[in-house]
MDTraj code that builds the backbone (N, CA, C; nanometers):
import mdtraj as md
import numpy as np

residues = "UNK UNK UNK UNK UNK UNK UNK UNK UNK UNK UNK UNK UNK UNK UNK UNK UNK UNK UNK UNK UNK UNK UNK UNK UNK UNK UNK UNK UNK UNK UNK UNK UNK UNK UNK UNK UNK UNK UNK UNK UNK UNK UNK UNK UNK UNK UNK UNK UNK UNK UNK UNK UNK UNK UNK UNK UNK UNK UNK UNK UNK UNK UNK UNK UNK UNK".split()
xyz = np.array([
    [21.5007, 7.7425, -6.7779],
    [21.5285, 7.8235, -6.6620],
    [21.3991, 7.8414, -6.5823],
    [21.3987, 7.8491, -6.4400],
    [21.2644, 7.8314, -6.3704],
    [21.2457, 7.9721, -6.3214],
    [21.1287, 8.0355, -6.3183],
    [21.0952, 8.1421, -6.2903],
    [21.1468, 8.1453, -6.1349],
    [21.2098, 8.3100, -6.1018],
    [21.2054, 8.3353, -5.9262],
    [21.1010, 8.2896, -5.8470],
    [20.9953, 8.2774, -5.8757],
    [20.8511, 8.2147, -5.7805],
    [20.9124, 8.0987, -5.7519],
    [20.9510, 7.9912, -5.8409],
    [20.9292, 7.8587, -5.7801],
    [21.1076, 7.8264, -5.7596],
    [21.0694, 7.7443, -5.6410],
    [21.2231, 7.7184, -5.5786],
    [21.2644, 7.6168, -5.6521],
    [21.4070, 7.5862, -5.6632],
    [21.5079, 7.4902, -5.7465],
    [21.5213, 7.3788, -5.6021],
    [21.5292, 7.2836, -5.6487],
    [21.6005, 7.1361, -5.5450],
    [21.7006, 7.2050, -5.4389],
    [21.8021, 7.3150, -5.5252],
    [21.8908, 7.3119, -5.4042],
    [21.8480, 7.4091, -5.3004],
    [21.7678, 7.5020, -5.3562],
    [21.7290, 7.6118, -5.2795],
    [21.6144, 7.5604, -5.1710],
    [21.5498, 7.4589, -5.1989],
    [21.4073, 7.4067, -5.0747],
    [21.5136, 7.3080, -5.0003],
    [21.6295, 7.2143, -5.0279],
    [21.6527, 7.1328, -4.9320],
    [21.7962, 7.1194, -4.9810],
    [21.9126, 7.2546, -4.9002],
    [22.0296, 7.1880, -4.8770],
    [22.1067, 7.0794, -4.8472],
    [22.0056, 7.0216, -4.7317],
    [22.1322, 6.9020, -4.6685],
    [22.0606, 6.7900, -4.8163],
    [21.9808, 6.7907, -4.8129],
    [21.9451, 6.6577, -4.9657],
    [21.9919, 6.6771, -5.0688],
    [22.0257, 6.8209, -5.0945],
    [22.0913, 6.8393, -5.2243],
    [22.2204, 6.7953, -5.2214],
    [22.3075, 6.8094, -5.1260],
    [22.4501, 6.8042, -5.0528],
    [22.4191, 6.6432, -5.0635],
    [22.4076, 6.6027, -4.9617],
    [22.4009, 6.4202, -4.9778],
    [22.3554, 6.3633, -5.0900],
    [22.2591, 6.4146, -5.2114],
    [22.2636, 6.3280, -5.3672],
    [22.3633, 6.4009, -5.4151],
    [22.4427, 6.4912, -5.4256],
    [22.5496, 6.5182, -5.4884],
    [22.6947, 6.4299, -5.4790],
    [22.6757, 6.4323, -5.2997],
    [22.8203, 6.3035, -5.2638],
    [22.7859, 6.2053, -5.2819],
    [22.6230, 6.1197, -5.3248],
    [22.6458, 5.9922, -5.3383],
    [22.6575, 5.9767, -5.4533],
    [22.5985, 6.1069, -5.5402],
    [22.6369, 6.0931, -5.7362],
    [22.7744, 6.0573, -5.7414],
    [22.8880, 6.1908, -5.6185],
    [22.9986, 6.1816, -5.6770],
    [23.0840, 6.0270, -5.6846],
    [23.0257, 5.9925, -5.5263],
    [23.0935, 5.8617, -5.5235],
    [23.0341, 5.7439, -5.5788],
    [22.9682, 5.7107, -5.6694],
    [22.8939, 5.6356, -5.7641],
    [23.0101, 5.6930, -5.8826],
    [23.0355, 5.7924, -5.9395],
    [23.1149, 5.8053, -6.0416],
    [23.2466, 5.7397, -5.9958],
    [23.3053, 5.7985, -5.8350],
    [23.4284, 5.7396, -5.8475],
    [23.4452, 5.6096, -5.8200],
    [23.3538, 5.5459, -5.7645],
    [23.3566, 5.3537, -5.7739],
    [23.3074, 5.3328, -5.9295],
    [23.2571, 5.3981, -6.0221],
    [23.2821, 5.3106, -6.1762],
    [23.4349, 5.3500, -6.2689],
    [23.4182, 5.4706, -6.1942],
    [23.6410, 5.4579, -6.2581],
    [23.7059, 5.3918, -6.1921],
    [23.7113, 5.3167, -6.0739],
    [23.7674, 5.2706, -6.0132],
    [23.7669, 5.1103, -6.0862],
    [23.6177, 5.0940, -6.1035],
    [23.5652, 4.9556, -6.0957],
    [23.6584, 4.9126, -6.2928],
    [23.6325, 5.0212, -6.3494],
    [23.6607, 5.0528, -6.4688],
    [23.8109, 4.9999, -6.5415],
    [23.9435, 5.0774, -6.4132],
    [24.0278, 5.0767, -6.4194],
    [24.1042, 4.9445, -6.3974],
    [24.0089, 4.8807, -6.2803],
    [24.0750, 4.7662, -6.1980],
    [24.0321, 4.6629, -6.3065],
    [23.9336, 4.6525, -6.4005],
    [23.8865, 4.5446, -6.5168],
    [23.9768, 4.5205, -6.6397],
    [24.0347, 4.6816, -6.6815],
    [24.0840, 4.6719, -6.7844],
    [24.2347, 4.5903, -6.7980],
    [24.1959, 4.5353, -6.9052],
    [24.2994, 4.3847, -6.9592],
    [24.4869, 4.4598, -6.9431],
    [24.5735, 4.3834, -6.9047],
    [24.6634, 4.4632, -6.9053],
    [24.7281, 4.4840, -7.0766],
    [24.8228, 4.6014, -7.0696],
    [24.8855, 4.6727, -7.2070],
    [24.9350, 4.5175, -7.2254],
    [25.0438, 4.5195, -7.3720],
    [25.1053, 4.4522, -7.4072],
    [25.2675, 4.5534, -7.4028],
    [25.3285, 4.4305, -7.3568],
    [25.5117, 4.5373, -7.3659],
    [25.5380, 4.5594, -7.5048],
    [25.5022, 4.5821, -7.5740],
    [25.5620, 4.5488, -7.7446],
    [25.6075, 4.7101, -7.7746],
    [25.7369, 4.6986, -7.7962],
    [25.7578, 4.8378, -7.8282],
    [25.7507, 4.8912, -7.9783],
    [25.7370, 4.7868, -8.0380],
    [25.7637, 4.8098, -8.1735],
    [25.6100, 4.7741, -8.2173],
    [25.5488, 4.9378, -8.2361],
    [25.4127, 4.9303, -8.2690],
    [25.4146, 4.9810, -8.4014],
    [25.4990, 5.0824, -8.4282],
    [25.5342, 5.0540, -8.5837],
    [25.6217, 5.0297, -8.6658],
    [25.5902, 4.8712, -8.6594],
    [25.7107, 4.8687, -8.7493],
    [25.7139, 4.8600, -8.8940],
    [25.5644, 4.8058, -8.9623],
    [25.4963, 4.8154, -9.0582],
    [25.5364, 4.9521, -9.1553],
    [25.5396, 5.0792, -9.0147],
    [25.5451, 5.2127, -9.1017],
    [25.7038, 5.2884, -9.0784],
    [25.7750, 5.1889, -9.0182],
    [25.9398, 5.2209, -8.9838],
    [25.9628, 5.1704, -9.1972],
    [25.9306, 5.0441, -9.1798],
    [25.9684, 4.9455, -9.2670],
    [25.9730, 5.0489, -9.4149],
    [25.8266, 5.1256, -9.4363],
    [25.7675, 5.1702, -9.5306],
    [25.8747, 5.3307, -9.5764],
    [25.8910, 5.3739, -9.4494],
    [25.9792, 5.4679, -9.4444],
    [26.0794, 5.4966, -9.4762],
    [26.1503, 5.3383, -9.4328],
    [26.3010, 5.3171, -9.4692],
    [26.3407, 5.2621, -9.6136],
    [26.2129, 5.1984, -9.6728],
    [26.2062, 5.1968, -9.8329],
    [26.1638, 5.3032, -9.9315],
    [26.1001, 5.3690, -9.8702],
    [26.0983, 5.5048, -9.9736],
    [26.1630, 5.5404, -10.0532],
    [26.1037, 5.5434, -10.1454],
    [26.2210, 5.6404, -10.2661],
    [26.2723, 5.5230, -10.3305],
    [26.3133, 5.3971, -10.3377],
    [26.3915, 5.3108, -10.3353],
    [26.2988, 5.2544, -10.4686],
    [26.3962, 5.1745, -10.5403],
    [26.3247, 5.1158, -10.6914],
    [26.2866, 4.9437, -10.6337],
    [26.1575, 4.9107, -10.6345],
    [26.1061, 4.8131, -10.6253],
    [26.2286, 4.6821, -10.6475],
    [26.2020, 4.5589, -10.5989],
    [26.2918, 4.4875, -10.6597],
    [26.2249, 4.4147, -10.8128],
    [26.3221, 4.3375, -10.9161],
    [26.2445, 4.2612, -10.9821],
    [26.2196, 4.1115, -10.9773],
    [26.2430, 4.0666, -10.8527],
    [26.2245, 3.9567, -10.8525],
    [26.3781, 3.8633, -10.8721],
])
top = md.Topology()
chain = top.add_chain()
for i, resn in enumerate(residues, 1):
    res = top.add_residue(resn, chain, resSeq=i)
    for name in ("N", "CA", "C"):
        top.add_atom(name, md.element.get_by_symbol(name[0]), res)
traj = md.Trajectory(xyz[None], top)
């Protein structure tokens, strides 16, 4: 925390503080953007578990013997 004597960035120069803030903001929103537009598309597969449908629906159940 800076002592009352010495001034903070925003307090010596509003309009500079204001303009690196909107160009921070819009630097964040062109890498979500840039982010979003890269990523590989989903796969349609609806059946993501079926491994643990499978496991579920055998439960309880006596192994086979072959």
């Amino acid at each position: 925390m800076t002592p009352f004597s010495e001034t903070s960035f925003y307090q010596g120069d509003r309009h500079t503080y204001r303009r690196v803030a909107i160009v921070g903001a819009l630097f964040c929103l062109a890498f979500v953007e840039i982010s979003f537009s890269l990523r590989p598309p989903q796969a349609e597969d609806t059946r993501v578990a079926v491994k643990a449908d499978r496991l579920l629906r055998t439960a309880g159940q006596v192994p086979r013997a072959n």
